[in-house]
MDTraj code that builds the backbone (N, CA, C; nanometers):
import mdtraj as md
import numpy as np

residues = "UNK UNK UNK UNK UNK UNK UNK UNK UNK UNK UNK UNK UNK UNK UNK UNK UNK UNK UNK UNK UNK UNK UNK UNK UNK UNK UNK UNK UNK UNK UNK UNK UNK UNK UNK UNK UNK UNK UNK UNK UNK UNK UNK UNK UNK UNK UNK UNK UNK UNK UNK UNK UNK UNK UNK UNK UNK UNK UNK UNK UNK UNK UNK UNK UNK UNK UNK UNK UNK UNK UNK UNK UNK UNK UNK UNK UNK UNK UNK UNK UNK UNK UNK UNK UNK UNK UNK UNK UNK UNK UNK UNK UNK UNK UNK UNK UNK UNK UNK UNK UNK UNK UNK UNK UNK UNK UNK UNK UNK UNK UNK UNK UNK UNK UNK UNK UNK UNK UNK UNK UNK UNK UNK UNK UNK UNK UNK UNK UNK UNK UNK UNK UNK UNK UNK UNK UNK UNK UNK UNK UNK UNK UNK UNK UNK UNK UNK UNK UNK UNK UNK UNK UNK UNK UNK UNK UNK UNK UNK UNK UNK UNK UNK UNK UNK UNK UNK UNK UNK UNK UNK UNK UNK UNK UNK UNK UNK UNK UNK UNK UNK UNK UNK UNK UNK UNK UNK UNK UNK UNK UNK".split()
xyz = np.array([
    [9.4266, 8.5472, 11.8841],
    [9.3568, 8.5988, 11.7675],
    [9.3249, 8.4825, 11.6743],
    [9.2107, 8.4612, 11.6396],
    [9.1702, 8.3705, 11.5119],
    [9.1559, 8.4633, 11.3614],
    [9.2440, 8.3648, 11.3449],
    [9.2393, 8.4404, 11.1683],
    [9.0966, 8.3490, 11.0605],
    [8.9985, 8.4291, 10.9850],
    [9.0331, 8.5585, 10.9850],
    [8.9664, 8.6406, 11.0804],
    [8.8775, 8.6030, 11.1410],
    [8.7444, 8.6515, 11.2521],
    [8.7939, 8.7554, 11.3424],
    [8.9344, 8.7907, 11.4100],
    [8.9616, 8.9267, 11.4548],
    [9.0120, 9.0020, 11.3647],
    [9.0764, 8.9842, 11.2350],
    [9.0881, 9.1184, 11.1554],
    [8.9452, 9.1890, 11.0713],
    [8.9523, 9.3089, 11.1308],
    [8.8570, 9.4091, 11.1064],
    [8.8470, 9.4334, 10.9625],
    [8.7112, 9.4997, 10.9306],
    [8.6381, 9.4756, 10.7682],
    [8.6433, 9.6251, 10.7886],
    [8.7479, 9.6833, 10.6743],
    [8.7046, 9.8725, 10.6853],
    [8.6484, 9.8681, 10.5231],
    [8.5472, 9.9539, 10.5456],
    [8.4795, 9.9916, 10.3938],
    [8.4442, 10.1394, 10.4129],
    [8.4168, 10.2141, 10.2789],
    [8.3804, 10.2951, 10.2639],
    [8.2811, 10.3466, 10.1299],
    [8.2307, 10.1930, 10.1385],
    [8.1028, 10.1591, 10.0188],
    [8.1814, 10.1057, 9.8632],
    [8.2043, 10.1930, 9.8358],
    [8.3216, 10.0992, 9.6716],
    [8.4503, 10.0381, 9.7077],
    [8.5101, 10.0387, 9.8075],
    [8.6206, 9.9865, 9.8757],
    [8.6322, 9.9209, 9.9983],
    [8.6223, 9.7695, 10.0299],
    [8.6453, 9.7333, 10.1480],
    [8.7847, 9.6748, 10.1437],
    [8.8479, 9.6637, 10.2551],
    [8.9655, 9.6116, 10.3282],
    [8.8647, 9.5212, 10.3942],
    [8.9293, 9.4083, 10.3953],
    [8.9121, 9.2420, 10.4600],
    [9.0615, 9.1500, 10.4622],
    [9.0254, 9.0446, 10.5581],
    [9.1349, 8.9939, 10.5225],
    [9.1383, 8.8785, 10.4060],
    [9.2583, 8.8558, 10.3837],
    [9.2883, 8.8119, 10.2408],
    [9.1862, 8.6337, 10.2372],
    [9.1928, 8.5976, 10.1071],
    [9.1205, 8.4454, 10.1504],
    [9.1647, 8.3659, 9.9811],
    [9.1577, 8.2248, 10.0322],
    [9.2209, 8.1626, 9.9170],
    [9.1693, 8.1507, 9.7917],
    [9.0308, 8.2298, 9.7964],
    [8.9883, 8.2474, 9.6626],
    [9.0290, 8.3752, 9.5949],
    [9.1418, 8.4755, 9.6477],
    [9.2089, 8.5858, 9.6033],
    [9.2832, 8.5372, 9.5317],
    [9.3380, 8.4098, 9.5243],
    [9.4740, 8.3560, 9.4812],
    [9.4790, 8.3664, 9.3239],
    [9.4156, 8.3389, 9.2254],
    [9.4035, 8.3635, 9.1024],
    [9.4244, 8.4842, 9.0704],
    [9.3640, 8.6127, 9.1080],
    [9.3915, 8.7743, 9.0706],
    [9.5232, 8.8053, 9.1275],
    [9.5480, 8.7378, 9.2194],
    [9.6908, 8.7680, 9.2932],
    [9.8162, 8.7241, 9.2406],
    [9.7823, 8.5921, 9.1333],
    [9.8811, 8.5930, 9.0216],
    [9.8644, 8.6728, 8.9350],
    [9.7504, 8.7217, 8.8668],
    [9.7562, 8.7895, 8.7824],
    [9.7901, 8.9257, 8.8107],
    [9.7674, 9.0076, 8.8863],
    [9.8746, 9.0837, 8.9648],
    [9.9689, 9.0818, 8.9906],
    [10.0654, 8.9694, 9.0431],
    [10.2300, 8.9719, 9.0354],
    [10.2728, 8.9457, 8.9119],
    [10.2429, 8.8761, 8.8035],
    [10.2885, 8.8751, 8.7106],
    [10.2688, 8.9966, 8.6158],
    [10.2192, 9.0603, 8.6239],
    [10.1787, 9.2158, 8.5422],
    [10.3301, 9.3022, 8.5038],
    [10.3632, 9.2910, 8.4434],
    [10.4881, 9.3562, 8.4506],
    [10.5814, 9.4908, 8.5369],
    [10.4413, 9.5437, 8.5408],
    [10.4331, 9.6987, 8.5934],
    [10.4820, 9.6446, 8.7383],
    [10.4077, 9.5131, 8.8192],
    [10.4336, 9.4799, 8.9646],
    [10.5988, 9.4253, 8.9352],
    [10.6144, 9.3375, 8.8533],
    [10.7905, 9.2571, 8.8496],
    [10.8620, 9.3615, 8.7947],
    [10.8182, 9.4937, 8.7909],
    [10.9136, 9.5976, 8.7509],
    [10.9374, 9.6663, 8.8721],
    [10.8727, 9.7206, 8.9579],
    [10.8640, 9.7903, 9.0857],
    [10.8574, 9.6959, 9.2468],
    [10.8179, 9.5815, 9.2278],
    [10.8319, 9.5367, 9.3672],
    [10.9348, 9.4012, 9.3722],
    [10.9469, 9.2873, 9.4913],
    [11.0317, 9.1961, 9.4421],
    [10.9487, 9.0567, 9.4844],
    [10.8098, 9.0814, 9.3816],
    [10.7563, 8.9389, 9.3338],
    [10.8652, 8.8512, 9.3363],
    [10.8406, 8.6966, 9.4139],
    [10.9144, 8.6346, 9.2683],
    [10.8790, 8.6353, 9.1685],
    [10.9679, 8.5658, 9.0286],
    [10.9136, 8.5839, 8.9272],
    [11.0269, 8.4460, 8.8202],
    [10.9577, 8.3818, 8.7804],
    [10.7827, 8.3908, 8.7501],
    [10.7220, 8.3213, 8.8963],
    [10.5750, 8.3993, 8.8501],
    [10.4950, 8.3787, 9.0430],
    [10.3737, 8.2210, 8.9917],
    [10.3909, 8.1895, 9.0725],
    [10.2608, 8.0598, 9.0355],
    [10.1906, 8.1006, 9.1120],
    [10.0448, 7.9856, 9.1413],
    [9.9223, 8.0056, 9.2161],
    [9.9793, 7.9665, 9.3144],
    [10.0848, 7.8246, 9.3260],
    [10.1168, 7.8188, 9.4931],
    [10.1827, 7.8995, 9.5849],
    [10.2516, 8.0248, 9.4670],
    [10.2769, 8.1435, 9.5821],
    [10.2203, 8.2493, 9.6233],
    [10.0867, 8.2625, 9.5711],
    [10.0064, 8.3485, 9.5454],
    [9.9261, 8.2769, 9.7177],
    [9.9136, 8.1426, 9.7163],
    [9.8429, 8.0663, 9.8540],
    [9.9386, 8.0866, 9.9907],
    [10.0600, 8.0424, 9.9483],
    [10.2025, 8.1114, 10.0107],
    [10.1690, 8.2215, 10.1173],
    [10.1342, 8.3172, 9.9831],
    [10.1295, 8.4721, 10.0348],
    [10.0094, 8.5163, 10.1105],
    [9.8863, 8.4105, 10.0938],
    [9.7440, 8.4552, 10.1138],
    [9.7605, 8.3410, 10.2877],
    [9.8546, 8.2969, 10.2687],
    [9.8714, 8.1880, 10.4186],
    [9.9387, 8.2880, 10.5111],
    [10.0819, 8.3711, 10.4097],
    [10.1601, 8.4567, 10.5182],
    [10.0718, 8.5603, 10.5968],
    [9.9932, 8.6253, 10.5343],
    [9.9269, 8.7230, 10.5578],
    [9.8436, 8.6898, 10.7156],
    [9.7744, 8.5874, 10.7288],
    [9.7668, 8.5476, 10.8767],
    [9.8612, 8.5058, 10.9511],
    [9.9629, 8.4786, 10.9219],
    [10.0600, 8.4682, 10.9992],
    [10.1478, 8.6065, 11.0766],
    [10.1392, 8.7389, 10.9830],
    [10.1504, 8.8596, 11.0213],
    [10.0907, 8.9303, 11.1085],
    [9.9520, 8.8900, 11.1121],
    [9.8154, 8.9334, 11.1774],
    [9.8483, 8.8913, 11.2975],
    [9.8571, 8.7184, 11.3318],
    [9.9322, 8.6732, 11.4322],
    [10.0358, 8.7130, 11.5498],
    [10.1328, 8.7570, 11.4401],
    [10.3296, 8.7509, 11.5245],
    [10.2820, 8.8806, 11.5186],
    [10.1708, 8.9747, 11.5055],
    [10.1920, 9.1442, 11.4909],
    [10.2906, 9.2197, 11.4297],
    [10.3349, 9.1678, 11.3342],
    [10.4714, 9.2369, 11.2487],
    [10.3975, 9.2935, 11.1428],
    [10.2798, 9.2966, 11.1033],
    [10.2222, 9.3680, 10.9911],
    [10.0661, 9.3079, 10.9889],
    [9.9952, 9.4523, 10.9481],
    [9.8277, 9.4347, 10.9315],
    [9.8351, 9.4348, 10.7624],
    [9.7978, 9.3604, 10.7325],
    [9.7641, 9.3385, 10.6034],
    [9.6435, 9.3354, 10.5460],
    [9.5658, 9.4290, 10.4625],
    [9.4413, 9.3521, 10.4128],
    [9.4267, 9.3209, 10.2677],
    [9.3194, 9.2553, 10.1770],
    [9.3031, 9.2630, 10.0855],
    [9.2414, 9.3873, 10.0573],
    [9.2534, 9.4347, 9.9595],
    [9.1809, 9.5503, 9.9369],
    [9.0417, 9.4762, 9.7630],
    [8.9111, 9.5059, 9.8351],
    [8.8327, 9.4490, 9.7375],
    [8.7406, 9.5516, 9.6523],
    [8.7414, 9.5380, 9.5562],
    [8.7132, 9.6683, 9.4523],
    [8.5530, 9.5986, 9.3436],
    [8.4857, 9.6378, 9.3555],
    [8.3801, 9.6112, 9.2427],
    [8.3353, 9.4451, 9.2951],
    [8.3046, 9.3818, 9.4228],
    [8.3033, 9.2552, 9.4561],
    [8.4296, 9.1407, 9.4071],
    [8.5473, 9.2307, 9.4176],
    [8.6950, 9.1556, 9.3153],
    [8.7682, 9.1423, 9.3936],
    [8.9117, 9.1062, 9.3973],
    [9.0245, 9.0884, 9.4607],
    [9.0684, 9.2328, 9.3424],
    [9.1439, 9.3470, 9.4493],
    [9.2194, 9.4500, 9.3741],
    [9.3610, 9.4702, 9.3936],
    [9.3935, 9.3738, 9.5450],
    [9.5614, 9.4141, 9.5115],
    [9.6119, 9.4341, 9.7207],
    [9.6872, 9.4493, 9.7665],
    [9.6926, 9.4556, 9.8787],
    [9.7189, 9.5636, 9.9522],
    [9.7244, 9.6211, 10.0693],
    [9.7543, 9.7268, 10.1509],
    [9.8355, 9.6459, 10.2865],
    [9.8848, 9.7698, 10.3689],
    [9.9408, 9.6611, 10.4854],
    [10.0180, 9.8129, 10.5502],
    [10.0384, 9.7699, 10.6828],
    [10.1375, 9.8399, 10.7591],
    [10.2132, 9.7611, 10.7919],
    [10.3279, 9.7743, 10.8260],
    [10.4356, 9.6945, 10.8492],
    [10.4987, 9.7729, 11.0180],
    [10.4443, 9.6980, 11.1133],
    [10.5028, 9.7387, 11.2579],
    [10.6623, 9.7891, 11.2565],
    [10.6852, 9.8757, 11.2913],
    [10.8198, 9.9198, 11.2857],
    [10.8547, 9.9418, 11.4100],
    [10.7127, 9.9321, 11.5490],
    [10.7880, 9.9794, 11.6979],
    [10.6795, 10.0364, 11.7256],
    [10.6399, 10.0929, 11.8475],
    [10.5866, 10.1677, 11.9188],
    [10.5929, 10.3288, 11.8284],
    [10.3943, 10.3130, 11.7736],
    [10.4082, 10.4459, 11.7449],
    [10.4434, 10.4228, 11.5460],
    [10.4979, 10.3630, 11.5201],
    [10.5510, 10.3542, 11.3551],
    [10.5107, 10.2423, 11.3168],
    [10.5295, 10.2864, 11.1430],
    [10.4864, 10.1808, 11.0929],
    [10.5165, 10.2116, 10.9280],
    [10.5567, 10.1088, 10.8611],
    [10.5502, 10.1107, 10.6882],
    [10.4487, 10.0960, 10.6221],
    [10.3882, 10.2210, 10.5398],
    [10.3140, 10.1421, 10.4020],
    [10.3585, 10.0742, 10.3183],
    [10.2686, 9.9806, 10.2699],
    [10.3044, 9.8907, 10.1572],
    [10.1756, 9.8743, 10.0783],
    [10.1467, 9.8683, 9.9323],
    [10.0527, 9.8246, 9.8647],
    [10.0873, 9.8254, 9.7083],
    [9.9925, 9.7051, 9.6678],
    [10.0436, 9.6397, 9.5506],
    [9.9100, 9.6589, 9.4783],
    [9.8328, 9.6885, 9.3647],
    [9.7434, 9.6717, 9.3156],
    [9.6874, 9.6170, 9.1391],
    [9.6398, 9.5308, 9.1555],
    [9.5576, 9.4326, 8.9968],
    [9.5697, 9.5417, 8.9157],
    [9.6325, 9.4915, 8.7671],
    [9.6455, 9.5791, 8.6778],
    [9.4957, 9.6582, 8.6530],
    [9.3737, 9.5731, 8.6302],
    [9.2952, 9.6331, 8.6239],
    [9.1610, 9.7362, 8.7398],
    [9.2612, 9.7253, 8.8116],
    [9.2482, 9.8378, 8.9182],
    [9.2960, 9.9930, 8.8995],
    [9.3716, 9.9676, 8.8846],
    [9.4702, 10.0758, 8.8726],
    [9.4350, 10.2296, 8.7737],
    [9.3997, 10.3406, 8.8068],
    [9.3455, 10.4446, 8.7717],
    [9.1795, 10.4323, 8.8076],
    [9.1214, 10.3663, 8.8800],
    [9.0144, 10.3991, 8.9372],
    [8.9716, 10.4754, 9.0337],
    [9.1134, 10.5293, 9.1354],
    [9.0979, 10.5698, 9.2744],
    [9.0765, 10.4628, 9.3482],
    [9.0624, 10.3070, 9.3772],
    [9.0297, 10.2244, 9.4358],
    [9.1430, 10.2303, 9.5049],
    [9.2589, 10.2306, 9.5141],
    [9.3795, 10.1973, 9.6260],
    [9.3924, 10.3465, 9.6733],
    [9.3549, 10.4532, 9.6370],
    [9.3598, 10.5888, 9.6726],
    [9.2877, 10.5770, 9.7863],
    [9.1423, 10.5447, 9.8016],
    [9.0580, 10.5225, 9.8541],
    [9.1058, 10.3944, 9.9943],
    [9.1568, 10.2832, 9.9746],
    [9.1918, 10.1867, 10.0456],
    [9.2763, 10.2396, 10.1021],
    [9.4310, 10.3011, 10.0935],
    [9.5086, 10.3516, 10.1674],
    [9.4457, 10.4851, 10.2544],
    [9.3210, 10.5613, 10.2341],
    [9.3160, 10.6056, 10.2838],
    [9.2351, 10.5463, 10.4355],
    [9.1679, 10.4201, 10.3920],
    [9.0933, 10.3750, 10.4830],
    [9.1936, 10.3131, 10.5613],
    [9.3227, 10.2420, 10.5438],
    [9.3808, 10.1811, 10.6330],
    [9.4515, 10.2881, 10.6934],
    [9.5009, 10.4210, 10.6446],
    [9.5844, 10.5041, 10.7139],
    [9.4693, 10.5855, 10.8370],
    [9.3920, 10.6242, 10.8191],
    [9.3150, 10.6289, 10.9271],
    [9.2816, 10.5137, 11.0465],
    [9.2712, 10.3778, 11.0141],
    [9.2453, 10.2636, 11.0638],
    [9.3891, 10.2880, 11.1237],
    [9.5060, 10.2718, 11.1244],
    [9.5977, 10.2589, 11.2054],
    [9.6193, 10.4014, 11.2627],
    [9.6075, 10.5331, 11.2290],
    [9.6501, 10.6301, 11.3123],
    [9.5108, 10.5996, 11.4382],
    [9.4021, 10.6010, 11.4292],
    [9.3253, 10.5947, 11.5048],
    [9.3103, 10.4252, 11.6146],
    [9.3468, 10.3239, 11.5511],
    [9.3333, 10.1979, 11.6399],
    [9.4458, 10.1311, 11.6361],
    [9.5681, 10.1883, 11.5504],
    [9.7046, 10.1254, 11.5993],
    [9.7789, 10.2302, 11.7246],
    [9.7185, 10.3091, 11.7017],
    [9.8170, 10.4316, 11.7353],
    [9.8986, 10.4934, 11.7094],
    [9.8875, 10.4991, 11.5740],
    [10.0479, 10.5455, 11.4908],
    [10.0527, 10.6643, 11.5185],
    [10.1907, 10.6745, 11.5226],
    [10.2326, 10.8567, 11.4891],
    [10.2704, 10.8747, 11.3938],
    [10.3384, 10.8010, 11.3486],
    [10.4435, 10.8203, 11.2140],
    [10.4140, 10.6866, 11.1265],
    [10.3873, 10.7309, 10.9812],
    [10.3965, 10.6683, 10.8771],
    [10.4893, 10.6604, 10.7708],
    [10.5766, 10.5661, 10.7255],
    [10.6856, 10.6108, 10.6144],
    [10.6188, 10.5131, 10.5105],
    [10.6802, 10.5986, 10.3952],
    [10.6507, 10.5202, 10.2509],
    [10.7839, 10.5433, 10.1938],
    [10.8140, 10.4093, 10.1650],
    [10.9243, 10.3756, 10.0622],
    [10.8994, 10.3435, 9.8987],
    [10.9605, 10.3889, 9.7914],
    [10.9575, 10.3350, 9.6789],
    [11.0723, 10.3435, 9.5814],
    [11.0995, 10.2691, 9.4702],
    [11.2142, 10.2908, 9.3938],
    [11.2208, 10.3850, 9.3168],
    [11.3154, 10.4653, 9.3234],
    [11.3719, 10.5807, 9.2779],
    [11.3167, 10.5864, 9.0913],
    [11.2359, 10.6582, 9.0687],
    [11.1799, 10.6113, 8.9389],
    [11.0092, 10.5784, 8.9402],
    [10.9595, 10.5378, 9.0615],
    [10.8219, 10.4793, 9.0750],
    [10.7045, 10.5622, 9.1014],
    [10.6975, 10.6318, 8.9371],
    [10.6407, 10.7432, 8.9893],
    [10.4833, 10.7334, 9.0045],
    [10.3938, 10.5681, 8.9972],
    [10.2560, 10.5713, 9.0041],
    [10.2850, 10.5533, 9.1932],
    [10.3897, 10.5294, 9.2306],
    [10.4022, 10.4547, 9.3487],
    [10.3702, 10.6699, 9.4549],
    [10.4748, 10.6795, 9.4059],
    [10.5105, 10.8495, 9.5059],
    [10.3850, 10.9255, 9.4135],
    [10.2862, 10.9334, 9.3474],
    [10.1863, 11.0418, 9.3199],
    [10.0461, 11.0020, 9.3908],
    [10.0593, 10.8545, 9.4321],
    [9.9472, 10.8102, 9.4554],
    [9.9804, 10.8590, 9.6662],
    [10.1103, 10.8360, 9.7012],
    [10.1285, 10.8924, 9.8309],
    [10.1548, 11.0190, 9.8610],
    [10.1229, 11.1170, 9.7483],
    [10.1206, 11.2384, 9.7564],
    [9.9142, 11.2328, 9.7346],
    [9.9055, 11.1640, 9.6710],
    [9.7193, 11.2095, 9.6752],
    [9.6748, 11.1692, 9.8303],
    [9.7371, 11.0950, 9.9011],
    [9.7046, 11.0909, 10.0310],
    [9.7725, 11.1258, 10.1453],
    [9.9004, 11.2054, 10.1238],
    [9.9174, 11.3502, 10.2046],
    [10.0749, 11.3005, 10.2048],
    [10.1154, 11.1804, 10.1898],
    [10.2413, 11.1919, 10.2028],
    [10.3682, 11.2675, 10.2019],
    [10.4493, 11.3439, 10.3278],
    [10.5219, 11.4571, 10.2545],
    [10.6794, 11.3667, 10.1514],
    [10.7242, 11.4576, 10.0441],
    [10.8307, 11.3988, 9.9862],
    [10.9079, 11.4166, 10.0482],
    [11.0275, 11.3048, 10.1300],
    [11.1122, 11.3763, 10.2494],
    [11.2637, 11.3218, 10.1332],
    [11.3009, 11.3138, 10.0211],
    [11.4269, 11.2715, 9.9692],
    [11.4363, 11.1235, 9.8889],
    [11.5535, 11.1652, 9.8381],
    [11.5781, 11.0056, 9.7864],
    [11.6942, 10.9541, 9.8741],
    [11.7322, 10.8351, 9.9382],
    [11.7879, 10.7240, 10.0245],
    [11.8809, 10.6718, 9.9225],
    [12.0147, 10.7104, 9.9384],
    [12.1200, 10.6283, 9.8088],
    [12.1280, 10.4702, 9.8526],
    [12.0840, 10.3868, 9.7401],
    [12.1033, 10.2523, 9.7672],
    [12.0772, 10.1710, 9.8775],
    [11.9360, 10.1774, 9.9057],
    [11.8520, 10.1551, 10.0233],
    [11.7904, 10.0589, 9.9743],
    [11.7090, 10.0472, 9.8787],
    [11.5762, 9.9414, 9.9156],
    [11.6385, 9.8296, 9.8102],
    [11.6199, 9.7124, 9.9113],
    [11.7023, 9.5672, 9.8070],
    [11.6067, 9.5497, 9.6763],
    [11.6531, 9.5556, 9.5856],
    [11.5711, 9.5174, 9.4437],
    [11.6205, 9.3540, 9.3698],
    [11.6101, 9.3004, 9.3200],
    [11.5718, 9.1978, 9.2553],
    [11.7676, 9.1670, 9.2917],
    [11.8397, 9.1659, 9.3923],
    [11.9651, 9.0918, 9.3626],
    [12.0317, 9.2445, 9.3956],
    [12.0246, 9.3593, 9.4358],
    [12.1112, 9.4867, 9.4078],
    [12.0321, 9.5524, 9.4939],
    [12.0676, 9.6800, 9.5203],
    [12.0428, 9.7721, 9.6423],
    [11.9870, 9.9005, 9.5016],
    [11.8757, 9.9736, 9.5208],
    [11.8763, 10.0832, 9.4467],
    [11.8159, 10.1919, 9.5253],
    [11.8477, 10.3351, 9.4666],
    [11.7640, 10.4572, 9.5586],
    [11.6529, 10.4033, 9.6078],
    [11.6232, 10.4652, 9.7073],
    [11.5040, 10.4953, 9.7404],
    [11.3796, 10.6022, 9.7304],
    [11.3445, 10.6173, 9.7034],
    [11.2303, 10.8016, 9.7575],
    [11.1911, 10.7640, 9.8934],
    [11.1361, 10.8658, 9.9814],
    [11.0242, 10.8292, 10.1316],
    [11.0170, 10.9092, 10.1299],
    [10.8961, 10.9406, 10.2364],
    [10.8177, 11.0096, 10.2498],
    [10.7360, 10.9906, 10.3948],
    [10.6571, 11.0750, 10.4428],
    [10.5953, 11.0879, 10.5627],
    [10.5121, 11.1076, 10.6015],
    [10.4025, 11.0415, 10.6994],
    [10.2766, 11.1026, 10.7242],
    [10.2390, 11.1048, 10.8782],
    [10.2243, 11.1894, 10.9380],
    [10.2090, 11.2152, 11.0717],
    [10.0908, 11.1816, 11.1108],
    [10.0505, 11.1655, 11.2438],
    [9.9032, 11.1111, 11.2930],
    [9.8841, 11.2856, 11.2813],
    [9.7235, 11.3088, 11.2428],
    [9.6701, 11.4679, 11.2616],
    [9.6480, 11.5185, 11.0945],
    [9.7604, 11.4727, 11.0596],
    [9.7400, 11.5620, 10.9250],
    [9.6804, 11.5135, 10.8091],
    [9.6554, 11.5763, 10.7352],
    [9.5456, 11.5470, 10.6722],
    [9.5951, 11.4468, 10.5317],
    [9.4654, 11.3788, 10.4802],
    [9.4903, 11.2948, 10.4088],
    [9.4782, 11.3130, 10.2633],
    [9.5241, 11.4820, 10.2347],
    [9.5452, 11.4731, 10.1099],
    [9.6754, 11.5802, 10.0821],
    [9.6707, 11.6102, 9.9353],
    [9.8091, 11.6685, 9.9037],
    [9.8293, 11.7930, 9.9851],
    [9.9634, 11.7873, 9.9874],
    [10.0174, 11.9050, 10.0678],
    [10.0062, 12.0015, 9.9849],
    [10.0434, 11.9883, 9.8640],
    [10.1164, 12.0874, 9.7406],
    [9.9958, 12.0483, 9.5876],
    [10.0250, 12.1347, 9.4987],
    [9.9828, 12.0327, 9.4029],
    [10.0783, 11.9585, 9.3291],
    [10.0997, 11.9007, 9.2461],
    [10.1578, 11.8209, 9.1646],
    [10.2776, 11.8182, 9.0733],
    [10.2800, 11.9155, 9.0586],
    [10.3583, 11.9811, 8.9985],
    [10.4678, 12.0552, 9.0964],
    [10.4488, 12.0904, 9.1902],
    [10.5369, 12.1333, 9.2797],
    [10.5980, 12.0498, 9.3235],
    [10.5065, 11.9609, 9.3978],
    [10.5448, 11.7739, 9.4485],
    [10.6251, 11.7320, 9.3674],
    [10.5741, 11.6986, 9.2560],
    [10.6907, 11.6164, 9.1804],
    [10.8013, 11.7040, 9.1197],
    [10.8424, 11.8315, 9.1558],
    [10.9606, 11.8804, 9.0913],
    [11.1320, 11.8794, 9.2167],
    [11.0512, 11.7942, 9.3278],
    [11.1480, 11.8309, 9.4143],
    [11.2297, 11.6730, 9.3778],
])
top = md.Topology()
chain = top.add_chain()
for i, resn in enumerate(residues, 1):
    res = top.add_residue(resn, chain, resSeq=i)
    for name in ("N", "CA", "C"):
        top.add_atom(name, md.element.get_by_symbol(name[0]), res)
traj = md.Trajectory(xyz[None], top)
């Protein structure tokens, strides 16, 4: 595989997935440093531009070893923030996505996760999708309920956070089913 020339360009006109490139690197600090991201994920912190290149280098290297599809997700001709599956085995796989403060309430990563979750049930072969987030992350679990995620519990002291282990939430998405809420919102979020 040559990076980036075999990872695939998914769009759906206001949202393309591409792969990442070193002129992302500027929004991609300004994205990890956002507080909202060094509150919920485990940026380092403080993040410079050389880890922001770091990260925009790892990302073909994933593509590579097949341990995770990663794309940029690009919003308004911009860098908006990232998406990715994370290979878990034959058949599975993790969401992950991070998105630019000024992204965020547009539907633009609504839209991107939905393009990559189709992109892998249909050309990875997934069956099963899990989403992890910290117990508390609630732009993280409403945005995987707008794209069908079921709420399957919270995980006591599962996902490593900044030095410490804290809850988890997950959740689930099967190849077949559909890519929006199960419930509405209010139901969703009371469990």
């Amino acid at each position: 595989m040559t990076f980036p020339g075999a990872i695939p360009t998914l769009t759906d006109g206001p949202v393309t997935l591409r792969a990442h490139r070193p002129s992302d690197a500027e929004r991609c600090v300004e994205q990890c440093v956002d507080p909202e991201s060094v509150r919920w994920t485990i940026v380092p912190t403080p993040y410079s531009l050389q880890d922001a290149h770091e990260f925009i280098g790892s990302r073909a290297k994933a593509w590579l070893d097949d341990t995770e599809w990663p794309f940029a997700v690009e919003f308004e001709g911009r860098f908006g923030g990232t998406v990715e599956l994370r290979n878990e085995g034959p058949g599975r796989a993790e969401v992950a996505f991070g998105s630019h403060p000024d992204v965020r309430g547009t539907g633009a990563m609504e839209r991107a996760l939905r393009l990559l979750l189709r992109w892998g049930f249909e050309d990875r072969d997934l069956r099963t999708v899990i989403w992890w987030a910290n117990e508390g992350n609630w732009a993280s679990r409403k945005l995987a309920w707008r794209v069908g995620f079921s709420y399957d519990g919270c995980v006591r002291q599962w996902l490593e956070h900044r030095g410490d282990l804290t809850n988890a939430w997950a959740g689930t998405l099967l190849a077949g089913e559909p890519l929006q809420p199960r419930e509405d919102w209010e139901t969703a979020s009371a469990r």
